[in-house]
C-alpha positions in Angstrom: -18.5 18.9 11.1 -18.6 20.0 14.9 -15.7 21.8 16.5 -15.1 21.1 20.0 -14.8 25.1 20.4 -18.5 25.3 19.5 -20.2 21.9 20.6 -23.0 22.3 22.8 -22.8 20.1 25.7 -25.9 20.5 26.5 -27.5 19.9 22.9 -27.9 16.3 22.4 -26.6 13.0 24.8 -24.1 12.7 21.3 -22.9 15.9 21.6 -22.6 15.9 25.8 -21.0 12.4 25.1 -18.1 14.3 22.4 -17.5 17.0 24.7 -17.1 14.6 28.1 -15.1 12.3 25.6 -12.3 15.1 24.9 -12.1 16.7 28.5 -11.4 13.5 30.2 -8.8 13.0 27.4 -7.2 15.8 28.0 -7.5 15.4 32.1 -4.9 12.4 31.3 -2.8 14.1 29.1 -3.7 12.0 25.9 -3.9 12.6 22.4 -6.2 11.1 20.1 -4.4 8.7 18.6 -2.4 7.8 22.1 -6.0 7.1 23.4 -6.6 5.2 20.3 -3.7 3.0 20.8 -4.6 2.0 24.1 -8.5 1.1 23.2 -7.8 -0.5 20.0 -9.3 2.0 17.7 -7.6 4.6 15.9 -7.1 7.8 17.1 -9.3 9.0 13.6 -12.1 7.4 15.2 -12.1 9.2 18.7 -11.6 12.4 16.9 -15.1 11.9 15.1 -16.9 10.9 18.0 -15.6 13.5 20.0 -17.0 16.2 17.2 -20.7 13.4 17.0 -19.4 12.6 13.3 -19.9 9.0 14.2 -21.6 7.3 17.3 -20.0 5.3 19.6 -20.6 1.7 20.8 -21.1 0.3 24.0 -17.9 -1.9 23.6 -16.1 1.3 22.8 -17.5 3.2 25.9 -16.7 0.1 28.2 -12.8 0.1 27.0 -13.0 4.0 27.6 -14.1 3.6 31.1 -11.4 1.4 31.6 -8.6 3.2 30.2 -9.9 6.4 31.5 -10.6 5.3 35.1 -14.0 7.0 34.7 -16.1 4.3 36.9 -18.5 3.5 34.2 -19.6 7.0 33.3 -19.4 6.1 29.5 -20.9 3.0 29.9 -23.9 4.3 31.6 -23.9 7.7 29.0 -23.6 5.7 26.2 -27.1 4.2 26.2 -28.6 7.8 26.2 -26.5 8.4 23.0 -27.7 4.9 21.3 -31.6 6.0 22.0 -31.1 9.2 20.4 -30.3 7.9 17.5 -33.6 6.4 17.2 -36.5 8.1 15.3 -37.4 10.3 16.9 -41.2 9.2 17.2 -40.3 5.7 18.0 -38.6 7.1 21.1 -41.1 6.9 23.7 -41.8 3.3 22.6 -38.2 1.9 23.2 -38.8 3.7 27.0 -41.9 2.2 27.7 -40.5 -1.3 26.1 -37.2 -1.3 28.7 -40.1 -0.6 31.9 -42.3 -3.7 30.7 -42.5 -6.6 33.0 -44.1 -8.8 30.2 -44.6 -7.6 26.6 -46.7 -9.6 23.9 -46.2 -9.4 20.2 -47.7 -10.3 16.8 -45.2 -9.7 13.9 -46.6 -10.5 10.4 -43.8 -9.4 8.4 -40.7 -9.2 10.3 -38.6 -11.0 13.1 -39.4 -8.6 16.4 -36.6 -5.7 16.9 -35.6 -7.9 20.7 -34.6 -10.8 18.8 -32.7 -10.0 15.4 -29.3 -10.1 14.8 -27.3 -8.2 13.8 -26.9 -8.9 10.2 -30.5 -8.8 10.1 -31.3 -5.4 11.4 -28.4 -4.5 9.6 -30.6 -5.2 5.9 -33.4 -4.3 7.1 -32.5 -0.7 8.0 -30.2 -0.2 5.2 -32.9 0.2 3.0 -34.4 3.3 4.1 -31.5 4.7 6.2 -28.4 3.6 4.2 -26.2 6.9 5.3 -27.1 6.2 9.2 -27.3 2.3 9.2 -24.3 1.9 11.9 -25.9 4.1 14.3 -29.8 2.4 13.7 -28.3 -0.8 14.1 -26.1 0.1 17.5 -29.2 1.3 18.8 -31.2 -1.5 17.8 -28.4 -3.7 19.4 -28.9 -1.5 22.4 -33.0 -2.0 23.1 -31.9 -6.1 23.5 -30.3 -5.7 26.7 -33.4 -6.0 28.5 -33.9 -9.7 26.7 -29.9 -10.5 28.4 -30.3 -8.6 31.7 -30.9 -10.0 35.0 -34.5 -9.2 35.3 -35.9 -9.6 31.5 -39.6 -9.3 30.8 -41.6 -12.1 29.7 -41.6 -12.1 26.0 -44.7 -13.8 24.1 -44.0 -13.5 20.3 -46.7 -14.7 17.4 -44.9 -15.1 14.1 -47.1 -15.7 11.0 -45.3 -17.9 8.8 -44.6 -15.2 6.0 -41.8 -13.9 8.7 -39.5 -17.2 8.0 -40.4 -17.2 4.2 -39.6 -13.8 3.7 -35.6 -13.4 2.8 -33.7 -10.6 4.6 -30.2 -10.0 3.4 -29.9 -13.3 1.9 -29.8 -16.7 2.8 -27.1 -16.7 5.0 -28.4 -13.8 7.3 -32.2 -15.9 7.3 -30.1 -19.3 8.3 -28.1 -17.2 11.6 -31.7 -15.3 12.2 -33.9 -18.3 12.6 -30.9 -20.2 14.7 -30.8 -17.3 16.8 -34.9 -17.8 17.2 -34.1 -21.6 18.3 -31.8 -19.9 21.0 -34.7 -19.1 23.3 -36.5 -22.5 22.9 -35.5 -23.3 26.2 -35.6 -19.8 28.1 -37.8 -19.6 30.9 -39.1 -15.7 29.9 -38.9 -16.0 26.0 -42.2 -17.7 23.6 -41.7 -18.3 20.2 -45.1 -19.4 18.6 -45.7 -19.1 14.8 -49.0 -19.2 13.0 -49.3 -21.4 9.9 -50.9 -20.4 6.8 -52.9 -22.9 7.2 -55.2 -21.3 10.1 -56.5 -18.7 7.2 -58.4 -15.7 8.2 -57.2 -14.6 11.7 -57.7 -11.7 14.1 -53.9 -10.8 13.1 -54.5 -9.6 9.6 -54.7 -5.9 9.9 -50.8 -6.0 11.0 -48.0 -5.9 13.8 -48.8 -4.9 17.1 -47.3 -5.3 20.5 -48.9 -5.2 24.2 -46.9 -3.7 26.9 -48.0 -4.9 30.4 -46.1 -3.6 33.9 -46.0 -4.1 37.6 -47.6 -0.4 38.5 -48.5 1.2 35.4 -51.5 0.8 32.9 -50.8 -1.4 30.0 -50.1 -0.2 26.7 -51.0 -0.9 23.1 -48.6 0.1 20.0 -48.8 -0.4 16.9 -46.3 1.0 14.0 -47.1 2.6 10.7 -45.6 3.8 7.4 -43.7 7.2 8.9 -44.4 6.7 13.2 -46.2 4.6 15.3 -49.2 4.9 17.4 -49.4 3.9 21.1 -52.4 4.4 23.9 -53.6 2.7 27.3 -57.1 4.0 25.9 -59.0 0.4 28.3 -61.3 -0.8 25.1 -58.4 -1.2 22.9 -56.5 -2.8 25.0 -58.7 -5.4 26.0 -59.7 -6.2 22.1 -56.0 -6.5 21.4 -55.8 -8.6 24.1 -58.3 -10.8 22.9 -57.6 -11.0 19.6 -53.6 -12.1 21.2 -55.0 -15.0 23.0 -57.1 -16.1 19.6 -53.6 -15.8 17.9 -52.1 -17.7 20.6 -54.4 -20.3 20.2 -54.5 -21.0 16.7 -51.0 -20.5 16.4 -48.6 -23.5 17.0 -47.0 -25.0 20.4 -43.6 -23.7 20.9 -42.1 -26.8 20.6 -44.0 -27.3 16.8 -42.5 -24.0 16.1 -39.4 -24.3 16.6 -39.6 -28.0 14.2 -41.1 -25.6 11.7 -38.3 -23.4 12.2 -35.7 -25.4 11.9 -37.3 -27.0 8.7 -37.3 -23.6 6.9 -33.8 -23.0 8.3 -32.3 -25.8 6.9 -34.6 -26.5 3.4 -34.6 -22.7 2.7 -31.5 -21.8 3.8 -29.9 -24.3 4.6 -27.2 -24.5 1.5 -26.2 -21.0 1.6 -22.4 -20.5 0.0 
């Protein structure tokens, strides 16, 4: 546990955020729980996120701007805090992904990070990371603001099929994931394509991988494996990953065939969840 005599502002964004938490608390002559009272929380829970014993939310942070008259500094730290508490090699990723005017992205397992919900991430990261699942998931909630700000990137996604077969968390969470896909059918900067089993050996089988394109930088390929990920602007590779995205592109299905698909799975699969 940290004590507020000892916590190093200057540690970690978490820690900076505990320490800025309790001064400005004090400034207004509050106690925890009288702080607690007025955000809707309990005054338990602002003492451990003023000693970094549990991270706070953006919804938290926005109510403590509010009652705290602290013109949005909370609001703005809190992001900080939410990307630290991603690995720590996955880091410069997430940077590079919220800079991106248009990113492009094969997934052959899994529903990309932009687009899952909640309850999704939520079993997905509880496998590995069950003591820290709260903070992987508000920081995975976090990265999707670029998808619901004002100047998103283009977003080309290729599922395989596997992704909609393969059951995360249950039926329930699959039938809210794949609506939540058939959300963006009509946005003007999101592409949902999947590829069918049926296209058989494709350029796609060696695994995930995303493209990064943006306005004044080179682009970048990524790539994730077992314990980090790999990323480079190395030209060659990213000119056969490009390639081998239009091939998937092309054999995959129209977005309009894909979302039928998906809705078929959603309802025959999952549709008669308790």
């Amino acid at each position: 546990m940290a004590h507020m005599q000892s916590l190093d502002p200057s540690a970690s964004p978490l820690d900076y955020y505990g320490w800025e938490l309790r001064r400005r608390r004090e400034a207004n002559g509050l106690r925890q729980g009288q702080l607690g009272e007025i955000i809707f929380c309990t005054g338990s829970l602002v003492g451990q996120i003023e000693t970094t014993k549990r991270v706070p939310t953006r919804d938290f942070s926005e109510r403590l701007d509010a009652a705290l008259g602290t013109d949005g500094v909370f609001s703005r730290l809190v992001g900080l805090v939410l990307r630290s508490q991603l690995p720590t090699w996955f880091q410069p990723y997430a940077e590079m992904e919220a800079k991106a005017a248009y990113i492009s992205t094969y997934q052959a397992q899994l529903v990309y990070g932009l687009l899952q919900t909640e309850e999704y991430a939520r079993s997905l990261l509880a496998v590995d990371h069950p003591s820290r699942v709260d903070e992987m998931v508000a920081a995975r909630l976090e990265r999707q603001r670029i998808v619901r700000g004002e100047n998103p990137p283009a977003l080309w996604i290729v599922l395989s099929e596997a992704v909609l077969l393969q059951e995360v968390g249950g039926r329930h969470v699959m039938h809210g994931q794949l609506a939540r896909l058939l959300e963006f059918l009509d946005s003007p900067w999101v592409q949902i394509q999947v590829l069918p089993f049926s296209v058989g050996q494709h350029t796609g089988m060696m695994g995930s991988f995303n493209l990064l394109r943006f306005e004044d930088a080179p682009d970048v390929f990524y790539v994730d494996g077992y314990d980090q990920g790999h990323m480079t602007a190395n030209p060659q590779a990213i000119k056969e990953r490009s390639v081998g995205y239009a091939r998937l592109q092309a054999a995959a299905l129209s977005p309009e065939d894909s979302a039928t698909l998906i809705a078929r799975v959603m309802e025959e699969r999952y549709g008669n969840h308790p």
